[in-house]
PyMOL CGO cylinders between C-alpha atoms (Angstrom):
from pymol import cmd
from pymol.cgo import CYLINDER

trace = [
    CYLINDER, -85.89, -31.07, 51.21, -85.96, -31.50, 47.61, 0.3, 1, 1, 1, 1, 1, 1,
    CYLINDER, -85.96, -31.50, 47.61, -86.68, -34.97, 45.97, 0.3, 1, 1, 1, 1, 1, 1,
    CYLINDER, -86.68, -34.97, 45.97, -84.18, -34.66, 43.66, 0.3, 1, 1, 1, 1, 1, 1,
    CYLINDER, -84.18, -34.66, 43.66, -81.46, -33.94, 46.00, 0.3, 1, 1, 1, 1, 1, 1,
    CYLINDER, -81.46, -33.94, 46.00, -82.38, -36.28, 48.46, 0.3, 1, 1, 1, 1, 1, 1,
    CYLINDER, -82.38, -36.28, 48.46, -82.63, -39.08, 45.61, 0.3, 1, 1, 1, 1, 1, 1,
    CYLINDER, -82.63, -39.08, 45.61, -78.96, -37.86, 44.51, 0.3, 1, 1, 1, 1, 1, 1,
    CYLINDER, -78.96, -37.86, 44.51, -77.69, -37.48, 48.27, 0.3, 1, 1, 1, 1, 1, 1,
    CYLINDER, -77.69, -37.48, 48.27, -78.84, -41.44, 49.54, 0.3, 1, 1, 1, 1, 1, 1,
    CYLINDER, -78.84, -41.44, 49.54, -78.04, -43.26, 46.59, 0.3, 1, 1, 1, 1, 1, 1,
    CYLINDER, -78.04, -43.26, 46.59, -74.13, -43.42, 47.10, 0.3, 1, 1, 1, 1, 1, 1,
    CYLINDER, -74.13, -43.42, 47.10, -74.73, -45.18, 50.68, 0.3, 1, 1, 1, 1, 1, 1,
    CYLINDER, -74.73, -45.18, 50.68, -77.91, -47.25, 49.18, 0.3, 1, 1, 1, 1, 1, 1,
    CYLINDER, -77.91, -47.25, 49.18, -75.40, -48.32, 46.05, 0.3, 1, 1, 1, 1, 1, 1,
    CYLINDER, -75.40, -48.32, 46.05, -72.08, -49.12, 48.89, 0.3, 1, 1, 1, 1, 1, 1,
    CYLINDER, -72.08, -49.12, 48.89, -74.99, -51.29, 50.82, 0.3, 1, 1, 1, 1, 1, 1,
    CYLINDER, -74.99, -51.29, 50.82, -76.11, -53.18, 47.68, 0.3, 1, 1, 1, 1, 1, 1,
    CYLINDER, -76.11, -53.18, 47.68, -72.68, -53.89, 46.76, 0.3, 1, 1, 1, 1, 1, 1,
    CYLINDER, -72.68, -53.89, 46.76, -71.93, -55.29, 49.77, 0.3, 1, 1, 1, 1, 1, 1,
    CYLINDER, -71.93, -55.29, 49.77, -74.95, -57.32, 50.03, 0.3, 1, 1, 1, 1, 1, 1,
    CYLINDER, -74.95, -57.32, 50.03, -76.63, -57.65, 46.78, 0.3, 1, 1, 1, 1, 1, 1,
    CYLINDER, -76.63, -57.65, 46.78, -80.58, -57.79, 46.58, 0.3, 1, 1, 1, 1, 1, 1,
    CYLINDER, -80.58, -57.79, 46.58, -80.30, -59.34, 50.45, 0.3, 1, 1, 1, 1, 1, 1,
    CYLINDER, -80.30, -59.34, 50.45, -79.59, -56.09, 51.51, 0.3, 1, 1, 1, 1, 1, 1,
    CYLINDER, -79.59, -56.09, 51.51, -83.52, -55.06, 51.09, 0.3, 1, 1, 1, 1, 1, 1,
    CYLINDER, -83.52, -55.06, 51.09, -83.96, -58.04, 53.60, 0.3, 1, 1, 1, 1, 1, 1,
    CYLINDER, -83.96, -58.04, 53.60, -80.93, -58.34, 55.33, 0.3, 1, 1, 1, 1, 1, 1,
    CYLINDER, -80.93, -58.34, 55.33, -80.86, -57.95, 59.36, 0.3, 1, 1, 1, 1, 1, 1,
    CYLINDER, -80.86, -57.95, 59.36, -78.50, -55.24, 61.13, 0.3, 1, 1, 1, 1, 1, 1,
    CYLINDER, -78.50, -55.24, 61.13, -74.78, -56.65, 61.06, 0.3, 1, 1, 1, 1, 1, 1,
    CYLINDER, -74.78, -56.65, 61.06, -72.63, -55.00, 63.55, 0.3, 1, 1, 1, 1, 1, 1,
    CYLINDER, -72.63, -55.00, 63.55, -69.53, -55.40, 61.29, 0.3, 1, 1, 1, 1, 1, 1,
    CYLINDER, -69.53, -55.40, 61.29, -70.69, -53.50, 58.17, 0.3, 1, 1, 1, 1, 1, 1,
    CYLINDER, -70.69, -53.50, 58.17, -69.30, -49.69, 58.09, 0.3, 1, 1, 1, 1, 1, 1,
    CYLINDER, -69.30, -49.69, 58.09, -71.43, -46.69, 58.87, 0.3, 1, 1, 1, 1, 1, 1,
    CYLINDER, -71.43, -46.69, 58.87, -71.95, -46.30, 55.15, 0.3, 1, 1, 1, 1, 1, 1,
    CYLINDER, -71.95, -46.30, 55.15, -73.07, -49.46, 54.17, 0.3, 1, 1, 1, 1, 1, 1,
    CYLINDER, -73.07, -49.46, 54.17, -75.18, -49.58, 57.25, 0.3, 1, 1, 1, 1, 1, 1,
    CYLINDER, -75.18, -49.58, 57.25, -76.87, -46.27, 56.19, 0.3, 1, 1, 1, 1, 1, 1,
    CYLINDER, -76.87, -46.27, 56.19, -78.02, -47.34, 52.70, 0.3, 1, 1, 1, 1, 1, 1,
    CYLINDER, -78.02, -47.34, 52.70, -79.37, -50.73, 54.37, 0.3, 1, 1, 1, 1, 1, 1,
    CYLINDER, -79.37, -50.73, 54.37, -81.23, -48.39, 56.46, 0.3, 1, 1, 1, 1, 1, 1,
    CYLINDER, -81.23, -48.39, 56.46, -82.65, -46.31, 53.61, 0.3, 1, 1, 1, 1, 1, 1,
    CYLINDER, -82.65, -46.31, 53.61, -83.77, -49.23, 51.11, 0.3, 1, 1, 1, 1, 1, 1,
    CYLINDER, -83.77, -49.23, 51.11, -85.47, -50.96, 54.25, 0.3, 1, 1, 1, 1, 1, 1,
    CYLINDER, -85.47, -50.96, 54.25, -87.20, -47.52, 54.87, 0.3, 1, 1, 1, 1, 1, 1,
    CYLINDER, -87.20, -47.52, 54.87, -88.39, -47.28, 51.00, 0.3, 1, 1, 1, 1, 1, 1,
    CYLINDER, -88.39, -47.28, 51.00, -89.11, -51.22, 51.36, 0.3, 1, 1, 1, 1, 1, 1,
    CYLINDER, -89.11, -51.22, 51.36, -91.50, -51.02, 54.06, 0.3, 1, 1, 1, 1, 1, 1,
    CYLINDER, -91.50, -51.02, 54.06, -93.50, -48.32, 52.05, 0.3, 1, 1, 1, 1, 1, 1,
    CYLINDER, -93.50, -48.32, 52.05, -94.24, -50.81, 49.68, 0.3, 1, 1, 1, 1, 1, 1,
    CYLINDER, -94.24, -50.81, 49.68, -95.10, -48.19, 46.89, 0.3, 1, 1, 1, 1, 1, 1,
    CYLINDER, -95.10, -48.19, 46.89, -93.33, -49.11, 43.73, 0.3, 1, 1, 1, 1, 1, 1,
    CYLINDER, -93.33, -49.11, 43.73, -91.57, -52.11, 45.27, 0.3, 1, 1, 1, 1, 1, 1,
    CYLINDER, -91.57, -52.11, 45.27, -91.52, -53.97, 42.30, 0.3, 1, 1, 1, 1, 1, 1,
    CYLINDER, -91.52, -53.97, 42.30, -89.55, -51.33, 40.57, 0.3, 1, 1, 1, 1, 1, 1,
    CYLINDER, -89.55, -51.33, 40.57, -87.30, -50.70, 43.37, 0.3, 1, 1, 1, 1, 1, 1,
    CYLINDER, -87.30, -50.70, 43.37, -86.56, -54.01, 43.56, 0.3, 1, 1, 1, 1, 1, 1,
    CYLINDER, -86.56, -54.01, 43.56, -85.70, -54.29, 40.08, 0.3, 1, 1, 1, 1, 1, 1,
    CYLINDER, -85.70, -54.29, 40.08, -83.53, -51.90, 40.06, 0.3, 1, 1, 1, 1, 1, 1,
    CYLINDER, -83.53, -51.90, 40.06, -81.66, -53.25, 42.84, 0.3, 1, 1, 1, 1, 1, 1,
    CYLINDER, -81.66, -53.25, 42.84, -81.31, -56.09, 41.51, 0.3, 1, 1, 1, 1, 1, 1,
    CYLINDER, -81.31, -56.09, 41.51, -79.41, -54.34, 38.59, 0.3, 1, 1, 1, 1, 1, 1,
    CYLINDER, -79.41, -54.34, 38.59, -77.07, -52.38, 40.52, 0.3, 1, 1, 1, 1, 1, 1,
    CYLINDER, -77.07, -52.38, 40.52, -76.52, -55.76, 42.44, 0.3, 1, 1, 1, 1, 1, 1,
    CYLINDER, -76.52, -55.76, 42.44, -75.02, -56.99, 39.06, 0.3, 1, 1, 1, 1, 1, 1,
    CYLINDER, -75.02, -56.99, 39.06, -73.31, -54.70, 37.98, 0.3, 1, 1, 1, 1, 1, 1,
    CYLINDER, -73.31, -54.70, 37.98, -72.55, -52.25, 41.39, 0.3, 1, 1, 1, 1, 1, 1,
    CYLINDER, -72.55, -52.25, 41.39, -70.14, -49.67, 39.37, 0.3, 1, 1, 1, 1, 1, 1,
    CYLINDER, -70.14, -49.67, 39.37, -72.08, -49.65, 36.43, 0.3, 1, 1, 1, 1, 1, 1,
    CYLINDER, -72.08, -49.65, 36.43, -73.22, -45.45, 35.98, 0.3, 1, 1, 1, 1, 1, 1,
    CYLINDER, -73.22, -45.45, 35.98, -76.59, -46.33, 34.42, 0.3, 1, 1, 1, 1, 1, 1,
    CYLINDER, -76.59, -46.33, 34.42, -77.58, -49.19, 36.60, 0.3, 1, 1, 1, 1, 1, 1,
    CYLINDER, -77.58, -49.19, 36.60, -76.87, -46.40, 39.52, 0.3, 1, 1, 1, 1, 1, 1,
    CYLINDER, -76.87, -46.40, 39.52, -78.80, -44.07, 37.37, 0.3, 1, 1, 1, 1, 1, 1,
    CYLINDER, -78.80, -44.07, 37.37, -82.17, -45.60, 36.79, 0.3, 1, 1, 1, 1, 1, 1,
    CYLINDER, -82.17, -45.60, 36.79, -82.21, -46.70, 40.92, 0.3, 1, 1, 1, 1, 1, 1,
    CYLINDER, -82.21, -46.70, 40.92, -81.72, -42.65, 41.55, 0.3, 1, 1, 1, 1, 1, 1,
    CYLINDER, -81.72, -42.65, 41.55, -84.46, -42.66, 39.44, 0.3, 1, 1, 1, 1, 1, 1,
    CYLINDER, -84.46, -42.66, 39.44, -86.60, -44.84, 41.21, 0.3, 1, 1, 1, 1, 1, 1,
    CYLINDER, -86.60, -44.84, 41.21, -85.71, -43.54, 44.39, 0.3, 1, 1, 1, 1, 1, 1,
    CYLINDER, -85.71, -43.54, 44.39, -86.58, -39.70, 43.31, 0.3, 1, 1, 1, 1, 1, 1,
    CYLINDER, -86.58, -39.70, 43.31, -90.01, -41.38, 41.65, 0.3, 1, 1, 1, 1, 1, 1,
    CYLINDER, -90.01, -41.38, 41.65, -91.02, -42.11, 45.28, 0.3, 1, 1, 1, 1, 1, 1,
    CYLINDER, -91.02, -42.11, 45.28, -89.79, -39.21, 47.22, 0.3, 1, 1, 1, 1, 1, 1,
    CYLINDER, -89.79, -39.21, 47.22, -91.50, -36.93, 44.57, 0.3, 1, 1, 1, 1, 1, 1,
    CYLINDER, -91.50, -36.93, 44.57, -94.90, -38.50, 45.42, 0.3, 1, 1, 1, 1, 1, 1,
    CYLINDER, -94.90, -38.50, 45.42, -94.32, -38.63, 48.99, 0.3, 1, 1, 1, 1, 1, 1,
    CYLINDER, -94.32, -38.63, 48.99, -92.34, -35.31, 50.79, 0.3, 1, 1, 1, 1, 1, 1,
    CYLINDER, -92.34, -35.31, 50.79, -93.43, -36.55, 54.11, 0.3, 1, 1, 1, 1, 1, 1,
    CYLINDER, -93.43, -36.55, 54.11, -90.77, -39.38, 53.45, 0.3, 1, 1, 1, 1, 1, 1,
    CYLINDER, -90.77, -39.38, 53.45, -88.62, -36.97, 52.30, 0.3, 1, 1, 1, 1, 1, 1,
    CYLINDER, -88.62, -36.97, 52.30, -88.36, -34.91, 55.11, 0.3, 1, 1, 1, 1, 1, 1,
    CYLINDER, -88.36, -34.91, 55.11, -87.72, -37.90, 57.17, 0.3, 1, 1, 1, 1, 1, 1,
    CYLINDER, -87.72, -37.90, 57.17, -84.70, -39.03, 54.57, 0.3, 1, 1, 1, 1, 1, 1,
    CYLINDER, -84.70, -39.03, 54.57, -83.05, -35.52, 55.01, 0.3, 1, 1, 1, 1, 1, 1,
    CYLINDER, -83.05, -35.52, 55.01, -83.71, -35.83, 59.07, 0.3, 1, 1, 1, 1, 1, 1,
    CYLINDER, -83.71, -35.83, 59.07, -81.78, -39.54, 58.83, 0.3, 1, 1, 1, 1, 1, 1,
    CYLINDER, -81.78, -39.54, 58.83, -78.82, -38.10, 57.21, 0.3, 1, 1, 1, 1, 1, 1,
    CYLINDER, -78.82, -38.10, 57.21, -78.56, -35.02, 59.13, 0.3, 1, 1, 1, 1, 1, 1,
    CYLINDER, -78.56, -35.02, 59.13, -78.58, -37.86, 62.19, 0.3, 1, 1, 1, 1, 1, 1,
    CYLINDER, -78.58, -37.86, 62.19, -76.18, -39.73, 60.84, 0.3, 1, 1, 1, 1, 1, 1,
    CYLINDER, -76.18, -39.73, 60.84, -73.64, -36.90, 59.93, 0.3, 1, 1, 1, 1, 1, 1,
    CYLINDER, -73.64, -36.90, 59.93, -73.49, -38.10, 56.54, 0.3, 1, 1, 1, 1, 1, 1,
    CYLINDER, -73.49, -38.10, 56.54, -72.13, -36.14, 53.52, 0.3, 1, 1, 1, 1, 1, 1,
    CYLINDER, -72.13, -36.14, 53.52, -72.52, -35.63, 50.01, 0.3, 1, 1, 1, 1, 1, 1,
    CYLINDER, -72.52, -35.63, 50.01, -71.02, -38.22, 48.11, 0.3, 1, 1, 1, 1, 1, 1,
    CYLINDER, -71.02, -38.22, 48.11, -68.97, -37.34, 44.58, 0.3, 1, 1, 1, 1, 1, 1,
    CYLINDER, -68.97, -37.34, 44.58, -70.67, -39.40, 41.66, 0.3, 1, 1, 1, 1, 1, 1,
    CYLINDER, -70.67, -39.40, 41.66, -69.97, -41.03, 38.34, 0.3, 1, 1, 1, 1, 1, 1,
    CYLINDER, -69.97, -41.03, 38.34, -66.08, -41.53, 36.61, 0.3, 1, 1, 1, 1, 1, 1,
    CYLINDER, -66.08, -41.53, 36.61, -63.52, -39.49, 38.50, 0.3, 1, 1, 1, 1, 1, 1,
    CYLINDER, -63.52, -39.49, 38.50, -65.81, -37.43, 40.49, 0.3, 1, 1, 1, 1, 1, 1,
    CYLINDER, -65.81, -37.43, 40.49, -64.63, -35.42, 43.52, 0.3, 1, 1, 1, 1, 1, 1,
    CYLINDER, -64.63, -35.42, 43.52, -65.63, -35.07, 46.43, 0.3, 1, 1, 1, 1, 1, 1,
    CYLINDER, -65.63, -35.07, 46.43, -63.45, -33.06, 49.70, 0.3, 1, 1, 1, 1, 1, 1,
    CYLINDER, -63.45, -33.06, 49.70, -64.88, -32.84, 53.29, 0.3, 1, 1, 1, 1, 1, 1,
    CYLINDER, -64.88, -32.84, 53.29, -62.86, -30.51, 54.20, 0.3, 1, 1, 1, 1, 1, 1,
    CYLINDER, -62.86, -30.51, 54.20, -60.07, -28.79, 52.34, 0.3, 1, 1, 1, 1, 1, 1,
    CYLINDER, -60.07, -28.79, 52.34, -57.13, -25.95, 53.79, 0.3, 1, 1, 1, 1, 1, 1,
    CYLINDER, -57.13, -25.95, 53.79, -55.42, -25.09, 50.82, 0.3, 1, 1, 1, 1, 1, 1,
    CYLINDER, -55.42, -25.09, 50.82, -53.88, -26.90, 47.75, 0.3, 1, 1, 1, 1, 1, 1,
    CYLINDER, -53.88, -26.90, 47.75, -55.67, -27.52, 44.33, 0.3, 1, 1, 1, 1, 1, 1,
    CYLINDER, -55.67, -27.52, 44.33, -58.31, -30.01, 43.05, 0.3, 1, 1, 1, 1, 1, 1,
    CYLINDER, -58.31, -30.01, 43.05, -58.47, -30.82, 39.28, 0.3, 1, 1, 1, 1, 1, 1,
    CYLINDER, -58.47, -30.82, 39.28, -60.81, -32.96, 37.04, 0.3, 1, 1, 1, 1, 1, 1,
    CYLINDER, -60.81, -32.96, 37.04, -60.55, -33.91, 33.18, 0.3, 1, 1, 1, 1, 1, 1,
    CYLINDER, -60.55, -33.91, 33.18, -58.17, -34.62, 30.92, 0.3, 1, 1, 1, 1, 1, 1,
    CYLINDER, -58.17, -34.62, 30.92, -54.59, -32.36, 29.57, 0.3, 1, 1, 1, 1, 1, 1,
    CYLINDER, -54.59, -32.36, 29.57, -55.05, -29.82, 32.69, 0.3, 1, 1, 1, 1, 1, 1,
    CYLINDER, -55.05, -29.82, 32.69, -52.10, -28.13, 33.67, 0.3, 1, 1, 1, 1, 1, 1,
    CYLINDER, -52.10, -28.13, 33.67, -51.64, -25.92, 36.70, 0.3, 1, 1, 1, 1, 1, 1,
    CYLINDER, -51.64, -25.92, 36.70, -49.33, -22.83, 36.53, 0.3, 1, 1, 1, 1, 1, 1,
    CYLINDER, -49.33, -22.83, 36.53, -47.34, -21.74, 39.33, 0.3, 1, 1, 1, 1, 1, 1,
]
cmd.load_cgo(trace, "trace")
């Protein structure tokens, strides 16, 4: 699996988990009453935690997504950091893309009215601004 996509694919459920937690999440124990999603991204940071290879930076930018959790660049520069460790490491990244294939995850839609449909029989989805549909 790429590092890239795997950066791009965990850092919805590693973003839900710091907002619910803020920086506690990278130390947090298992709580039985946080969703599957939160409960993923827990899992992940731990995972990248216990590497200990650019902690500091991971930490940091935790700690700004903790701030500010819906803030695009604050979620940007983490992906960053994330894909800075999975590039030097694919061995990790194999077991990432094994986690989320466990845990039936999906692809998450990113960034200001992003879209994203599990599963879709019909009907129409739009993005941006003066769209009209015909018909």
């Amino acid at each position: 699996m790429d590092a890239s996509l795997t950066a791009a694919e965990i850092t919805p459920y590693v973003v839900s988990a710091i907002g619910a937690y803020g920086t506690a999440v990278l130390t947090r124990a298992r709580d039985q009453a946080a969703d599957a999603t939160v409960s993923l991204g827990r899992e992940i940071l731990q995972r990248f935690t216990r590497r200990n290879r650019h902690r500091q930076e991971l930490e940091s930018a935790v700690a700004d997504v903790a701030e500010a959790p819906q803030d695009p660049d604050f979620q940007a520069a983490l992906r960053g950091q994330l894909r800075r460790i999975l590039e030097g490491d694919p061995e990790f990244t194999a077991e990432l893309g094994v986690l989320l294939a466990q845990s039936g995850a999906r692809v998450t839609a990113l960034g200001e009215r992003a879209v994203n449909v599990g599963h879709m029989t019909g009907g129409t989805v739009v993005t941006g601004d003066h769209n009209r549909i015909n018909g």
